[in-house]
FITORDO-545335 format. One record per atom (N, C-alpha, C): residue number from 1; atom name; y, z, x. Coordinates in pm, 1 decimal, padded with zeros to 6 digits. Each point is the difference from the previous one (the first is absolute). Example, Ala and Ser with C-alpha at 12.3 -4.5 7.8 and 13.67 -1.06 7.14 Angstrom:
<pt><pos>1</pos><site>N</site><py>-00569.0</py><pz>00780.0</pz><px>01319.0</px></pt>
<pt><pos>1</pos><site>CA</site><py>00119.0</py><pz>00000.0</pz><px>-00089.0</px></pt>
<pt><pos>1</pos><site>C</site><py>00120.0</py><pz>00000.0</pz><px>00090.0</px></pt>
<pt><pos>2</pos><site>N</site><py>00105.0</py><pz>-00072.0</pz><px>-00035.0</px></pt>
<pt><pos>2</pos><site>CA</site><py>00119.0</py><pz>00006.0</pz><px>00082.0</px></pt>
<pt><pos>2</pos><site>C</site><py>00109.0</py><pz>00073.0</pz><px>-00077.0</px></pt>
This chain:
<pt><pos>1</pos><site>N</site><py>-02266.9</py><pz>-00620.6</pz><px>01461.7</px></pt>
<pt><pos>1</pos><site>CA</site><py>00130.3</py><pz>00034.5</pz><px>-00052.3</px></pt>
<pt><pos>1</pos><site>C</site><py>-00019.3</py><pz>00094.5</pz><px>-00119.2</px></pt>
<pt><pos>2</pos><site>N</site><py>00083.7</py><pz>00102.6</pz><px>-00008.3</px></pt>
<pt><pos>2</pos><site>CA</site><py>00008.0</py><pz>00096.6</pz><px>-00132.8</px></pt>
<pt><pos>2</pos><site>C</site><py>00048.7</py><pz>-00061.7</pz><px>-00174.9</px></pt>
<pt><pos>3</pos><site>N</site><py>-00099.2</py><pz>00006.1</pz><px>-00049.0</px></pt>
<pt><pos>3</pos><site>CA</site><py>00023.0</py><pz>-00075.6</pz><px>-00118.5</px></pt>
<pt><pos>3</pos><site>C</site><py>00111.4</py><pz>00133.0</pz><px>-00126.5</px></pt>
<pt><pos>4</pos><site>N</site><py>00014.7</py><pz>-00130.7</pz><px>-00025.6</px></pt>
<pt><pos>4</pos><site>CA</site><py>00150.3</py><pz>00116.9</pz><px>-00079.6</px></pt>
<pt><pos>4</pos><site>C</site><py>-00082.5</py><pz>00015.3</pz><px>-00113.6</px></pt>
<pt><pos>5</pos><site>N</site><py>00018.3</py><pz>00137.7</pz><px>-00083.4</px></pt>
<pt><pos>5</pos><site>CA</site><py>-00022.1</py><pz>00006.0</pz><px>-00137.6</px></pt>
<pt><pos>5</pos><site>C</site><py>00039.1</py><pz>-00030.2</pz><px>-00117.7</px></pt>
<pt><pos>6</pos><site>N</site><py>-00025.3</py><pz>-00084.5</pz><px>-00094.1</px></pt>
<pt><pos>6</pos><site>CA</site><py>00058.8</py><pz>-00010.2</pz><px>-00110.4</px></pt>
<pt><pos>6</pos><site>C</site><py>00012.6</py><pz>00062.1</pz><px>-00086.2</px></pt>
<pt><pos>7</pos><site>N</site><py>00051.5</py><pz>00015.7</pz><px>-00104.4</px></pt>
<pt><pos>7</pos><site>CA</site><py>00076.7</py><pz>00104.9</pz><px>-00097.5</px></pt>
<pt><pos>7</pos><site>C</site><py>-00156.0</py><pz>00054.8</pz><px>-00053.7</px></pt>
<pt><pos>8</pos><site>N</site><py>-00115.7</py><pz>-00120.8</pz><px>00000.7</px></pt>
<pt><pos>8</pos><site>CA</site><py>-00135.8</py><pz>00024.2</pz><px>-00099.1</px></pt>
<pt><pos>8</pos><site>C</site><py>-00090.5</py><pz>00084.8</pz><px>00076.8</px></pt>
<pt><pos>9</pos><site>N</site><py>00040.2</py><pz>-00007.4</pz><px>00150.1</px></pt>
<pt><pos>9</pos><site>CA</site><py>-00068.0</py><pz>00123.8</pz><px>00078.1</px></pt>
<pt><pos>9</pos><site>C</site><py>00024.1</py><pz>00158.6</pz><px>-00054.2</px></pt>
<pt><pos>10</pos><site>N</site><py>00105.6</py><pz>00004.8</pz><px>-00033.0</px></pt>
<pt><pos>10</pos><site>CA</site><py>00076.7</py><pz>00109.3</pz><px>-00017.0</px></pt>
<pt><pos>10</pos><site>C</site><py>00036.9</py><pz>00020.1</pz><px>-00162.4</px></pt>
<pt><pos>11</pos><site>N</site><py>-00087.5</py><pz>-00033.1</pz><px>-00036.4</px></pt>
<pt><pos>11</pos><site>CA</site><py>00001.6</py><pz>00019.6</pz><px>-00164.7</px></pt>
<pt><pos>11</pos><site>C</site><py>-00086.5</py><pz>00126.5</pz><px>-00005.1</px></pt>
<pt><pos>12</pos><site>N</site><py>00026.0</py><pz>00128.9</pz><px>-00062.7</px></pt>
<pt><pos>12</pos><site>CA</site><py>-00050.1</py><pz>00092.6</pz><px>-00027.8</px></pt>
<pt><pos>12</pos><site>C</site><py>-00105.1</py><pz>-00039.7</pz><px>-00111.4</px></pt>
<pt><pos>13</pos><site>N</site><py>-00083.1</py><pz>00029.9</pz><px>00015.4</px></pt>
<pt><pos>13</pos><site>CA</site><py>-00150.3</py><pz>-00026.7</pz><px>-00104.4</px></pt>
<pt><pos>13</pos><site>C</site><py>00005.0</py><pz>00056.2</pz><px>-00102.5</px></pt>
<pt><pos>14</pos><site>N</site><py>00074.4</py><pz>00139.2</pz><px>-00039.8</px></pt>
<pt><pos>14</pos><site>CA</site><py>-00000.5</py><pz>00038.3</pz><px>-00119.1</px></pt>
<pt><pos>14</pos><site>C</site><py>00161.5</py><pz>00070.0</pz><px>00020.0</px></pt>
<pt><pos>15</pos><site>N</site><py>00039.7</py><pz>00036.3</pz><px>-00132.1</px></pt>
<pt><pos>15</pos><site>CA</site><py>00103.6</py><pz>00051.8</pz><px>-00043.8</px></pt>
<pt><pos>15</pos><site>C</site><py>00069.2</py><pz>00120.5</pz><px>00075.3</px></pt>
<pt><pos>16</pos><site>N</site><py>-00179.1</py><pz>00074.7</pz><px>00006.1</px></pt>
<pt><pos>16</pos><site>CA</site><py>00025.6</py><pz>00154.9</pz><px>00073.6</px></pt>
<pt><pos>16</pos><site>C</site><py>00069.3</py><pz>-00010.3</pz><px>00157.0</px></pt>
<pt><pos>17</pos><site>N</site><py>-00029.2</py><pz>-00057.0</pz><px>00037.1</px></pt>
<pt><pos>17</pos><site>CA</site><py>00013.3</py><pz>-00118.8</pz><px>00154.7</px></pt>
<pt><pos>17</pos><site>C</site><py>00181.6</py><pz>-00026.5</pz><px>-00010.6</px></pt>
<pt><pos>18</pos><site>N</site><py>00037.4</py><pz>-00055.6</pz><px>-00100.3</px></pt>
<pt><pos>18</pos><site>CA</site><py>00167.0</py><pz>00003.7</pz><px>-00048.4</px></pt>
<pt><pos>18</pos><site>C</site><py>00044.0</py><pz>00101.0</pz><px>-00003.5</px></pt>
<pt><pos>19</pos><site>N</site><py>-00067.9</py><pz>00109.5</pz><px>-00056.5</px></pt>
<pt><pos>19</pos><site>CA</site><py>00111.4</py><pz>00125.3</pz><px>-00009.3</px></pt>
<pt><pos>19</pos><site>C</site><py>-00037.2</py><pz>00034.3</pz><px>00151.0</px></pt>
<pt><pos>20</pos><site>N</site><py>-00100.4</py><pz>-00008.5</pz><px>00078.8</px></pt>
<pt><pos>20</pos><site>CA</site><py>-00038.0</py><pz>00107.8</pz><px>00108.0</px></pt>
<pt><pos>20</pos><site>C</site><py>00141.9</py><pz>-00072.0</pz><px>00118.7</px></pt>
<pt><pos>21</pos><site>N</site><py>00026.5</py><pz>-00094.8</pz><px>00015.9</px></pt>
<pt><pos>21</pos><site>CA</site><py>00087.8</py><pz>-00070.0</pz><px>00057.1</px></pt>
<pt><pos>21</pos><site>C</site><py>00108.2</py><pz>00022.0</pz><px>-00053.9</px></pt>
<pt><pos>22</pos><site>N</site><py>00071.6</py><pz>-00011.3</pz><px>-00112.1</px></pt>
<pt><pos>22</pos><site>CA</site><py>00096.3</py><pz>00081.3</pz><px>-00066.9</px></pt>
<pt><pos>22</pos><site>C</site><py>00071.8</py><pz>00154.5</pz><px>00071.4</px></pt>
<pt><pos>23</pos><site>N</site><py>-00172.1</py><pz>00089.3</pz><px>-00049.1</px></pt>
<pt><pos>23</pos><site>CA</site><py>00012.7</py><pz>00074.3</pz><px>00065.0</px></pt>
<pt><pos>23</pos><site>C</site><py>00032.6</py><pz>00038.5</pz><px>00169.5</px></pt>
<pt><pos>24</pos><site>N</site><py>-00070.0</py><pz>-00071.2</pz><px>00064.5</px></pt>
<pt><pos>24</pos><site>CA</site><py>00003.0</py><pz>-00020.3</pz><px>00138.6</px></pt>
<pt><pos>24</pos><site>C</site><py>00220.0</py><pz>00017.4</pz><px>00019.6</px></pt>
<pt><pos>25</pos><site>N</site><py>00046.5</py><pz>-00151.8</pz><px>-00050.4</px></pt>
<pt><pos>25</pos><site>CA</site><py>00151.8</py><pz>-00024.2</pz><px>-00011.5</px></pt>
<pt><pos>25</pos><site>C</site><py>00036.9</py><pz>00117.4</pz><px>-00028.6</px></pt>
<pt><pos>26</pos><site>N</site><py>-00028.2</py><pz>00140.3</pz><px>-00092.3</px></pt>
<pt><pos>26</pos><site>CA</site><py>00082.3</py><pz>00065.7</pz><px>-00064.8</px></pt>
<pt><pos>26</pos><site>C</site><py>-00014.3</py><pz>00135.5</pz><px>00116.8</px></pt>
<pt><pos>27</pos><site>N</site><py>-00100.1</py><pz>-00000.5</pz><px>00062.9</px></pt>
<pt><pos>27</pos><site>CA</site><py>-00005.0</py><pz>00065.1</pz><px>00124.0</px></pt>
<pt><pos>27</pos><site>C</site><py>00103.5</py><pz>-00000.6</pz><px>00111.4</px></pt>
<pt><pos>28</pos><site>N</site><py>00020.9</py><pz>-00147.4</pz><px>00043.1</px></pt>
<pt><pos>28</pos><site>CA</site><py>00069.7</py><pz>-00029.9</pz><px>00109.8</px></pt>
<pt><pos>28</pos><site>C</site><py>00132.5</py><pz>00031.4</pz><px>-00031.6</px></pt>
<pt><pos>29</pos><site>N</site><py>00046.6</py><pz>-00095.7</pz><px>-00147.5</px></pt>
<pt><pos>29</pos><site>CA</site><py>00117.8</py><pz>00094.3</pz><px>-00071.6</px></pt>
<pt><pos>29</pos><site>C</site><py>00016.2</py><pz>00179.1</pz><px>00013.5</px></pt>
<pt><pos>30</pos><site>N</site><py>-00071.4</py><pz>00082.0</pz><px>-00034.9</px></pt>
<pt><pos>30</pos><site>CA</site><py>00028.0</py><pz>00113.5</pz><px>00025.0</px></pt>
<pt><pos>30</pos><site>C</site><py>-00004.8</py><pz>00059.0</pz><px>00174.9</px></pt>
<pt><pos>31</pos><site>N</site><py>-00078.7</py><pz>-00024.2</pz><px>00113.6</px></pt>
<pt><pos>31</pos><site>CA</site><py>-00000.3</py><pz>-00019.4</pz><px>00108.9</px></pt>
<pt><pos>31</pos><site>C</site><py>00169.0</py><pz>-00025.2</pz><px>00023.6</px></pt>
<pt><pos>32</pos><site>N</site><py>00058.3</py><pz>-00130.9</pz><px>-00041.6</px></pt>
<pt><pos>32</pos><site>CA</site><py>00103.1</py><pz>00003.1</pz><px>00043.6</px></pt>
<pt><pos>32</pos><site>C</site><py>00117.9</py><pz>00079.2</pz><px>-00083.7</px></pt>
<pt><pos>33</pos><site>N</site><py>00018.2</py><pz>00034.2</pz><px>-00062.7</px></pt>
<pt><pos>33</pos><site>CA</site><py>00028.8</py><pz>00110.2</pz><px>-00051.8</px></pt>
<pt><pos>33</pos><site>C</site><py>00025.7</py><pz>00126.7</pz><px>00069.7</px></pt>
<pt><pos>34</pos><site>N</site><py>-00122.8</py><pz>00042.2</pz><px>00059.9</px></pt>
<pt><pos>34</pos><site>CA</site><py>-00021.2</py><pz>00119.9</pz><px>00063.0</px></pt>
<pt><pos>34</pos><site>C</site><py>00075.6</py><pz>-00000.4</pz><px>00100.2</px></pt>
<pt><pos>35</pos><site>N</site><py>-00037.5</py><pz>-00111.0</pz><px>00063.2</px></pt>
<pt><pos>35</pos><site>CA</site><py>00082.5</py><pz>-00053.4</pz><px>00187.7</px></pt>
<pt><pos>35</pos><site>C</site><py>00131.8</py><pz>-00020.7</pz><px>-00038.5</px></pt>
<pt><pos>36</pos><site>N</site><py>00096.9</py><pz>00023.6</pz><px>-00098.5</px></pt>
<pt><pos>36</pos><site>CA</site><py>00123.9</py><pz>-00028.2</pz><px>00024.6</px></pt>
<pt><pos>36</pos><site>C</site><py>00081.1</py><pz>-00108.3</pz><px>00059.6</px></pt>
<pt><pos>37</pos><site>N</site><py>00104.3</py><pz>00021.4</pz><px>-00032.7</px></pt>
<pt><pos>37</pos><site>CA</site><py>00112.7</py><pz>-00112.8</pz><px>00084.2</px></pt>
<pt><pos>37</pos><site>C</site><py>00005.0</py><pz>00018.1</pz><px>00129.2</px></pt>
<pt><pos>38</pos><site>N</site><py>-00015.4</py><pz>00099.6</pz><px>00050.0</px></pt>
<pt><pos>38</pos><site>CA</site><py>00010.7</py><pz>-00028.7</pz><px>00179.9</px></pt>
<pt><pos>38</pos><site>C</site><py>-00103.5</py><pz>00068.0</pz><px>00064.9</px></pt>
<pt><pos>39</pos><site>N</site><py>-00074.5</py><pz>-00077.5</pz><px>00006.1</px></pt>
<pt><pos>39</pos><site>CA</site><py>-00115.0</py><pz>00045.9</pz><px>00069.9</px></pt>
<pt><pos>39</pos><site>C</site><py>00039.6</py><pz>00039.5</pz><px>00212.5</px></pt>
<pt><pos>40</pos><site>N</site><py>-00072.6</py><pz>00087.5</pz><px>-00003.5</px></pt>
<pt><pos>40</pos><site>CA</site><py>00057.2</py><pz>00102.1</pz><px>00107.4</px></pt>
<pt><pos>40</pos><site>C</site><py>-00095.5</py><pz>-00079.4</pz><px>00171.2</px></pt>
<pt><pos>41</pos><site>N</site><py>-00154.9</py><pz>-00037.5</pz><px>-00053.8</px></pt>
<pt><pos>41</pos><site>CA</site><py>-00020.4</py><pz>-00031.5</pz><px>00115.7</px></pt>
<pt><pos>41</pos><site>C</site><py>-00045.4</py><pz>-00179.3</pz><px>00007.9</px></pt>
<pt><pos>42</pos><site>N</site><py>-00065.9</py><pz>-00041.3</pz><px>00116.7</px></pt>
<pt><pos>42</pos><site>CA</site><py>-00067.7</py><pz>-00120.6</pz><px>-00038.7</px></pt>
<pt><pos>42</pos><site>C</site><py>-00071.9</py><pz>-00056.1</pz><px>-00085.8</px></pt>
<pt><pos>43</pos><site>N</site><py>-00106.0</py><pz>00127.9</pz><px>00047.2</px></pt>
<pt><pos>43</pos><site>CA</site><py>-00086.8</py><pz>00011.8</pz><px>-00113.9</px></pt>
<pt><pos>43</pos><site>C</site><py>00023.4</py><pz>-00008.9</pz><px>-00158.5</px></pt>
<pt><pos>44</pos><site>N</site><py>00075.4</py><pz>00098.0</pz><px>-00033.4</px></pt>
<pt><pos>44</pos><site>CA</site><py>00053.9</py><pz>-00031.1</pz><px>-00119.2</px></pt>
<pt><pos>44</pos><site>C</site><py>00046.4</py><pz>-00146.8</pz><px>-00049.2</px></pt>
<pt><pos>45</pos><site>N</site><py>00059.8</py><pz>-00035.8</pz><px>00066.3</px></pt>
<pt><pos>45</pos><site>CA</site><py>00071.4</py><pz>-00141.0</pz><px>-00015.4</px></pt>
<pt><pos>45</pos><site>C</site><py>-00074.7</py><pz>-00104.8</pz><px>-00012.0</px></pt>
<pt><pos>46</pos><site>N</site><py>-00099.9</py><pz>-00003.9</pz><px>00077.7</px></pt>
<pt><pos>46</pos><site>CA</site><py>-00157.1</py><pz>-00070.3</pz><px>00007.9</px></pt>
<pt><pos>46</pos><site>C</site><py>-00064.1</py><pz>00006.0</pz><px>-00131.4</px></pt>
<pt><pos>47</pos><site>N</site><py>-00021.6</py><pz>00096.1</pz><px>-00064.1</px></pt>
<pt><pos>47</pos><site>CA</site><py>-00063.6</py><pz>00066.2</pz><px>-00070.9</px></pt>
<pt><pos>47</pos><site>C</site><py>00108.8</py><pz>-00045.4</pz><px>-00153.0</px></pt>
<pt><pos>48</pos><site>N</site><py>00080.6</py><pz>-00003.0</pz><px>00012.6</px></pt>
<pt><pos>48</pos><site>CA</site><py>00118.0</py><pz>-00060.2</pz><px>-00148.7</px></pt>
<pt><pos>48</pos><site>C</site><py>-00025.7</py><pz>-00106.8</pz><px>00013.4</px></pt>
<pt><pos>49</pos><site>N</site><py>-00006.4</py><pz>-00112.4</pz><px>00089.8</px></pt>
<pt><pos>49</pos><site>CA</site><py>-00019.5</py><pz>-00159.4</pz><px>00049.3</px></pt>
<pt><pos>49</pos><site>C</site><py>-00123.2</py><pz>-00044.8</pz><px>-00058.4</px></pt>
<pt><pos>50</pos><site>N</site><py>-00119.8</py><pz>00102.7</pz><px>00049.8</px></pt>
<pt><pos>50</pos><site>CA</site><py>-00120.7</py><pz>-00037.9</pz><px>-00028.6</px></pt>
<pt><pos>50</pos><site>C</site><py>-00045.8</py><pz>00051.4</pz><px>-00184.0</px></pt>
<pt><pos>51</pos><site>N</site><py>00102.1</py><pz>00102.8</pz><px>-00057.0</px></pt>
<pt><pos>51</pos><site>CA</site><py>-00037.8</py><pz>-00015.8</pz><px>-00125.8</px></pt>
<pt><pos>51</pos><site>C</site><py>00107.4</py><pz>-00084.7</pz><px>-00069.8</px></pt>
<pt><pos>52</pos><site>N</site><py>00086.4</py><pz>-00034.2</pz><px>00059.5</px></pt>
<pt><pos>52</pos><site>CA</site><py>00079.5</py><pz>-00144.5</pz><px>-00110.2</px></pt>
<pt><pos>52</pos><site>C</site><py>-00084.1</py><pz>-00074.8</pz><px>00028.3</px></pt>
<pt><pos>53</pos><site>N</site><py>-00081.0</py><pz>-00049.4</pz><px>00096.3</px></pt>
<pt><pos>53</pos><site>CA</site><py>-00024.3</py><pz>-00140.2</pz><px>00047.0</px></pt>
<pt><pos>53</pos><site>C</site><py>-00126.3</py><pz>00015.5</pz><px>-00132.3</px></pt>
<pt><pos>54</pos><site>N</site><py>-00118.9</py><pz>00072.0</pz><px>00011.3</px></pt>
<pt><pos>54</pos><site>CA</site><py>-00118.5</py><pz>00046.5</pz><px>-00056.0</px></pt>
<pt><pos>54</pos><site>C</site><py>00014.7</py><pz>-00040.5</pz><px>-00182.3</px></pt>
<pt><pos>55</pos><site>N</site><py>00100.5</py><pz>00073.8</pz><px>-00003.0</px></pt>
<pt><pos>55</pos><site>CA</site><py>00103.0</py><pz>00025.5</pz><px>-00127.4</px></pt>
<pt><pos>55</pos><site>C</site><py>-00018.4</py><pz>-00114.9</pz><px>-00077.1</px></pt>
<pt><pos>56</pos><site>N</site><py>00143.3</py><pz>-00091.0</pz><px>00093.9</px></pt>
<pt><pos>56</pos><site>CA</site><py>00003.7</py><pz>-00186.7</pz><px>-00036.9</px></pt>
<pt><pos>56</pos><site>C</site><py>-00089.4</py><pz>-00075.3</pz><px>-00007.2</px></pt>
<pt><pos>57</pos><site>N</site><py>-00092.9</py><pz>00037.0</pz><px>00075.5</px></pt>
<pt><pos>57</pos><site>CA</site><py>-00124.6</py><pz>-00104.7</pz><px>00035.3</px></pt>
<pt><pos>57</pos><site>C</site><py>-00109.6</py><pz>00038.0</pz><px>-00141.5</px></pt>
<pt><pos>58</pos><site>N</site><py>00011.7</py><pz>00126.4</pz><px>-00027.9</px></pt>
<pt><pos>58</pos><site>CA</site><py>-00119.3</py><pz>00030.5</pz><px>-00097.0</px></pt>
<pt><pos>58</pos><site>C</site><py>00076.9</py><pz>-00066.4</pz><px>-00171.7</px></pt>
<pt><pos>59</pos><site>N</site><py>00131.8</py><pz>00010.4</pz><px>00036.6</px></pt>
<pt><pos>59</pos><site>CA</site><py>00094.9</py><pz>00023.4</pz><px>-00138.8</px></pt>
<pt><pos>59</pos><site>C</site><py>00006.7</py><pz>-00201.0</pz><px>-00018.5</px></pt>
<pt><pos>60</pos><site>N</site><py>-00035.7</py><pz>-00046.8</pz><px>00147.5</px></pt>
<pt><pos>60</pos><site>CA</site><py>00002.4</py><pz>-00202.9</pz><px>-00044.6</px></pt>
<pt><pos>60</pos><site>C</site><py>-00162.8</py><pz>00019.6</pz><px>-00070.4</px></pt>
<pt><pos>61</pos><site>N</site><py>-00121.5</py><pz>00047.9</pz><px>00077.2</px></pt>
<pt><pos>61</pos><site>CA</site><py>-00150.2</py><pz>-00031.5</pz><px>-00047.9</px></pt>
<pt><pos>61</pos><site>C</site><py>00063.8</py><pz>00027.1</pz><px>-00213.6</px></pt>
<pt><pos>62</pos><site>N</site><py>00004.8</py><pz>00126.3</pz><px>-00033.4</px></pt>
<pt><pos>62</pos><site>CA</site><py>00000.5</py><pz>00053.1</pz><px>-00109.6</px></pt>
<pt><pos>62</pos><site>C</site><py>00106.3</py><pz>-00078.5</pz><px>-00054.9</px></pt>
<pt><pos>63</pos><site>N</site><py>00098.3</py><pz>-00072.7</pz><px>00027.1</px></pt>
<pt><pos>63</pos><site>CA</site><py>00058.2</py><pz>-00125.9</pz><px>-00115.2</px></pt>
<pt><pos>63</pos><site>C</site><py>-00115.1</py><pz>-00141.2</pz><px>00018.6</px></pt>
<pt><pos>64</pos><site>N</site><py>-00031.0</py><pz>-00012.9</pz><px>00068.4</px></pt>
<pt><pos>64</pos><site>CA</site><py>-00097.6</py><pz>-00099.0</pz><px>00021.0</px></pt>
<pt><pos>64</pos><site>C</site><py>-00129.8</py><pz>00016.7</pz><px>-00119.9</px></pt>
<pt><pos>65</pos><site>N</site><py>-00035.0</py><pz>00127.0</pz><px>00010.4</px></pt>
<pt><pos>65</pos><site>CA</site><py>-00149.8</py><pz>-00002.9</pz><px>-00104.8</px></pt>
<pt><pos>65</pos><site>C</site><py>00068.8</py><pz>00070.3</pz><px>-00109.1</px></pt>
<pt><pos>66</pos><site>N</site><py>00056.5</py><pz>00059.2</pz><px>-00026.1</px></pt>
<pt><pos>66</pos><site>CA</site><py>00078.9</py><pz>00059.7</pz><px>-00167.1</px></pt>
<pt><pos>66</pos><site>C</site><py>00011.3</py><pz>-00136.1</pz><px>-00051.2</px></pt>
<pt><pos>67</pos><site>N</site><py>-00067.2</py><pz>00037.7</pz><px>-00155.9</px></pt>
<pt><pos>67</pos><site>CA</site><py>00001.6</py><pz>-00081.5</pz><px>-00101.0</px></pt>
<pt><pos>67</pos><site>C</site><py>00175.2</py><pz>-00008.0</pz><px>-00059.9</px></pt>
<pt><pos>68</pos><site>N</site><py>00031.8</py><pz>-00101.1</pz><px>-00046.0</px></pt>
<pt><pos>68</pos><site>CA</site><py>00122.1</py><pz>-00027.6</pz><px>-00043.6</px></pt>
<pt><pos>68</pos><site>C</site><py>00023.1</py><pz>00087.8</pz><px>-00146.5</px></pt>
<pt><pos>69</pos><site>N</site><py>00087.9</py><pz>00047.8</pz><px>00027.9</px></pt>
<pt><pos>69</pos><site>CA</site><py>00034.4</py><pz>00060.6</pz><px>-00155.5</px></pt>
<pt><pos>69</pos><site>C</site><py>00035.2</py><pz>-00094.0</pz><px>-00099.4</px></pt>
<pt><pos>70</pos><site>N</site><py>-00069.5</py><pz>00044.1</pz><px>-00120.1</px></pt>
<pt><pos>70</pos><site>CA</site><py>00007.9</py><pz>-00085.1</pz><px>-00138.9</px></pt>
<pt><pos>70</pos><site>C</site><py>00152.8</py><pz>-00071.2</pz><px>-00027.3</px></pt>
<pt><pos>71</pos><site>N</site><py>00078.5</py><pz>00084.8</pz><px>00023.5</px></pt>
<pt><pos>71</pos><site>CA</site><py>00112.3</py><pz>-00061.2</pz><px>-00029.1</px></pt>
<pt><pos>71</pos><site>C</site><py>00087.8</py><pz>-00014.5</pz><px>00103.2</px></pt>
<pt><pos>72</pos><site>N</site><py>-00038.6</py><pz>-00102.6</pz><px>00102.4</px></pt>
<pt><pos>72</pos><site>CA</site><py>00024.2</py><pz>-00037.0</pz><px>00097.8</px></pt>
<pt><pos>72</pos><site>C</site><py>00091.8</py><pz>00014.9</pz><px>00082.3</px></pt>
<pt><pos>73</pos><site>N</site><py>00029.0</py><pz>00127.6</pz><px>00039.2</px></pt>
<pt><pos>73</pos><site>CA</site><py>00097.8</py><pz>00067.7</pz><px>00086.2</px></pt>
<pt><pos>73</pos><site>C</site><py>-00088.3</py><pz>00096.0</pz><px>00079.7</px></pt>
<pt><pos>74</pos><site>N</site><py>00052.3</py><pz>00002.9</pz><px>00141.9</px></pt>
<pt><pos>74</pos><site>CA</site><py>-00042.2</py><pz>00062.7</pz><px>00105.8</px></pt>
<pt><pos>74</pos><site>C</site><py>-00037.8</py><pz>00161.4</pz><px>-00042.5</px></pt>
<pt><pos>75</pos><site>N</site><py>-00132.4</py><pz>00063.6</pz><px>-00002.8</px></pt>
<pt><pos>75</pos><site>CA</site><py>00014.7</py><pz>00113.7</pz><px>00029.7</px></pt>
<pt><pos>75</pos><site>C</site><py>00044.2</py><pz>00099.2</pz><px>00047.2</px></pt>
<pt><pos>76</pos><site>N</site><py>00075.1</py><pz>00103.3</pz><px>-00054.7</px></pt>
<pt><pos>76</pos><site>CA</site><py>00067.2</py><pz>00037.0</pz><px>00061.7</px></pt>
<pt><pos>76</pos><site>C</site><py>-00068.4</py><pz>00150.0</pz><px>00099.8</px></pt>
<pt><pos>77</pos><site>N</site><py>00085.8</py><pz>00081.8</pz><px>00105.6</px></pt>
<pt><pos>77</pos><site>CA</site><py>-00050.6</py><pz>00057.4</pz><px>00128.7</px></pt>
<pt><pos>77</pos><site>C</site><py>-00089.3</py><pz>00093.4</pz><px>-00086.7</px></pt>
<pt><pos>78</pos><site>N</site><py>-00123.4</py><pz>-00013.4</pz><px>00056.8</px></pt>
<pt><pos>78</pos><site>CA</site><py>-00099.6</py><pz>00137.5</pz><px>-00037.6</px></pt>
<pt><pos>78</pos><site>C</site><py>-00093.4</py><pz>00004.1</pz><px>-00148.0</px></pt>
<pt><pos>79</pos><site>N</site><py>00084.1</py><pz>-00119.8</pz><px>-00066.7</px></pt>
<pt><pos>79</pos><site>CA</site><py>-00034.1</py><pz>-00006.6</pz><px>-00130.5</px></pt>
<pt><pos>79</pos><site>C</site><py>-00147.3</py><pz>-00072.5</pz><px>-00010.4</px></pt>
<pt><pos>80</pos><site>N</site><py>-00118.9</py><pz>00034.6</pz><px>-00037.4</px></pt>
<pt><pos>80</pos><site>CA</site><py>-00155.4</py><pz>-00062.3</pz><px>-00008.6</px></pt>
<pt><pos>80</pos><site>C</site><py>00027.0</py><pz>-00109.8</pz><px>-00199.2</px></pt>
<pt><pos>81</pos><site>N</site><py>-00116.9</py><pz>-00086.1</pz><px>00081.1</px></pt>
<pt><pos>81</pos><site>CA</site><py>00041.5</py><pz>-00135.3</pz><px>-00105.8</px></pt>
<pt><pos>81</pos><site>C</site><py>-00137.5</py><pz>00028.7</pz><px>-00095.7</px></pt>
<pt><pos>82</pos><site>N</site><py>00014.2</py><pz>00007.2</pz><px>-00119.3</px></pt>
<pt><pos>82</pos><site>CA</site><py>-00117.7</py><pz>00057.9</pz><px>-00083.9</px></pt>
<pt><pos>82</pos><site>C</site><py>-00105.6</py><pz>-00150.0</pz><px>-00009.1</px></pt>
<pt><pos>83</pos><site>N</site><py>-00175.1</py><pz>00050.8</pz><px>-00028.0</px></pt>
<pt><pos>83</pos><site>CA</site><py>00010.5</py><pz>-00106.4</pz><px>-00019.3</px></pt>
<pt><pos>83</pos><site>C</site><py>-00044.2</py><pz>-00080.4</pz><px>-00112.4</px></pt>
């Protein structure tokens, strides 16, 4: 049977590892951007699906390992947590 990963699998080892995933999210963000509101073929449509999905999935890992801000409110979009 396929063993599921836990959040500690998927802990980035260093900091640089946080922004590169960050980064990764801020990609798919601009990607969809580009593709617009009505995408014209399948492909396209495929292709918006597969960068929200990518998107969400990278944007749950990166609340999972981000350190909590000092004064205990959620980071906000894009913003890096000093340390």
């Amino acid at each position: 049977m396929k063993r599921m990963m836990s959040p500690t699998h998927l802990r980035p080892k260093s900091r640089a590892d946080l922004y590169s995933l960050e980064a990764d999210v801020a990609f798919f963000e601009a990607r969809l951007s580009f593709a617009g509101d009505a995408p014209d073929t399948a492909y396209q449509r495929a292709q918006i699906k597969t960068y929200q999905t990518l998107g969400s999935l990278i944007g749950e890992v990166i609340a999972q390992v981000k350190p909590p801000r000092r004064d205990g409110q959620s980071p906000r979009r894009g913003e890096h947590v000093a340390a």
